[in-house]
N, C-alpha and C positions, 0 to 999 in steps of 0.2 A: 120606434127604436129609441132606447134610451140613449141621451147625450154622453154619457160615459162608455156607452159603446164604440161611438161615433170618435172621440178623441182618443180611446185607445189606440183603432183600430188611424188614425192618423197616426198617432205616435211610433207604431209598428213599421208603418209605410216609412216614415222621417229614419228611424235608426238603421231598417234596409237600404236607404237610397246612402245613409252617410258610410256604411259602411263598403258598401258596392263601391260608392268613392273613391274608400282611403282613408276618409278622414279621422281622426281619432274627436274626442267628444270637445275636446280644449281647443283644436282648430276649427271646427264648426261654429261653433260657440262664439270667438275670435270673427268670423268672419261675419257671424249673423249679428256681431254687436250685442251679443246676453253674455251672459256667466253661464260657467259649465252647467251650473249648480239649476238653471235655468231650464239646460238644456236638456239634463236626467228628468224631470220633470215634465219635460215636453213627451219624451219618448215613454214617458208610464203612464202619458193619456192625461195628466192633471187637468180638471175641470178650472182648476185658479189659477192657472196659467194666461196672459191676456192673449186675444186672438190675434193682437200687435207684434204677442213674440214667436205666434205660431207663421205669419205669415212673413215674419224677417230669416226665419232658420230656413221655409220653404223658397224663397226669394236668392236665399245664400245658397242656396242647392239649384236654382236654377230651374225651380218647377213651379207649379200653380196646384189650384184643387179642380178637379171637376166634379159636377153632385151626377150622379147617376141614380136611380129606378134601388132600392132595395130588392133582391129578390128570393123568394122562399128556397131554402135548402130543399139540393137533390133526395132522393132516397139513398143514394152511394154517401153523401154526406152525414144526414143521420146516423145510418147504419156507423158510420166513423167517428160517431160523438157516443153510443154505447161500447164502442171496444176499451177505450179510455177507460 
């Protein structure tokens, strides 16, 4: 799996949980100790992002990573990547 997979798909998970929160981008930010500008960044997956500030906005959220198993798409999946 490519690495720019892999921090997208954190950054998706990071703007879900802020949102589910409340938080708006400036309070996150504020509390993880980045700049907004840091934080837009974080949630579009940026590769140049340090993992120092990936794990201060996760921290400020009150979560962790765990690495789980990659696993092949269903057939219901697939079939859901041709209707697109």
């Amino acid at each position: 799996m490519d690495a720019s997979v892999i921090t997208q798909r954190l950054g998706h998970q990071i703007r879900a949980m802020r949102l589910n929160r409340g938080y708006k981008q400036a309070d996150l930010a504020k509390l993880a100790g980045i700049t907004r500008q840091k934080l837009i960044e974080i949630e579009q997956g940026s590769l140049s992002v340090s993992m120092n500030a990936y794990a201060r906005v996760m921290a400020a959220l009150g979560s962790e990573v765990k690495l789980v198993p990659v696993t092949l798409p269903t057939l219901e999946e697939l079939e859901d990547l041709f209707d697109e």
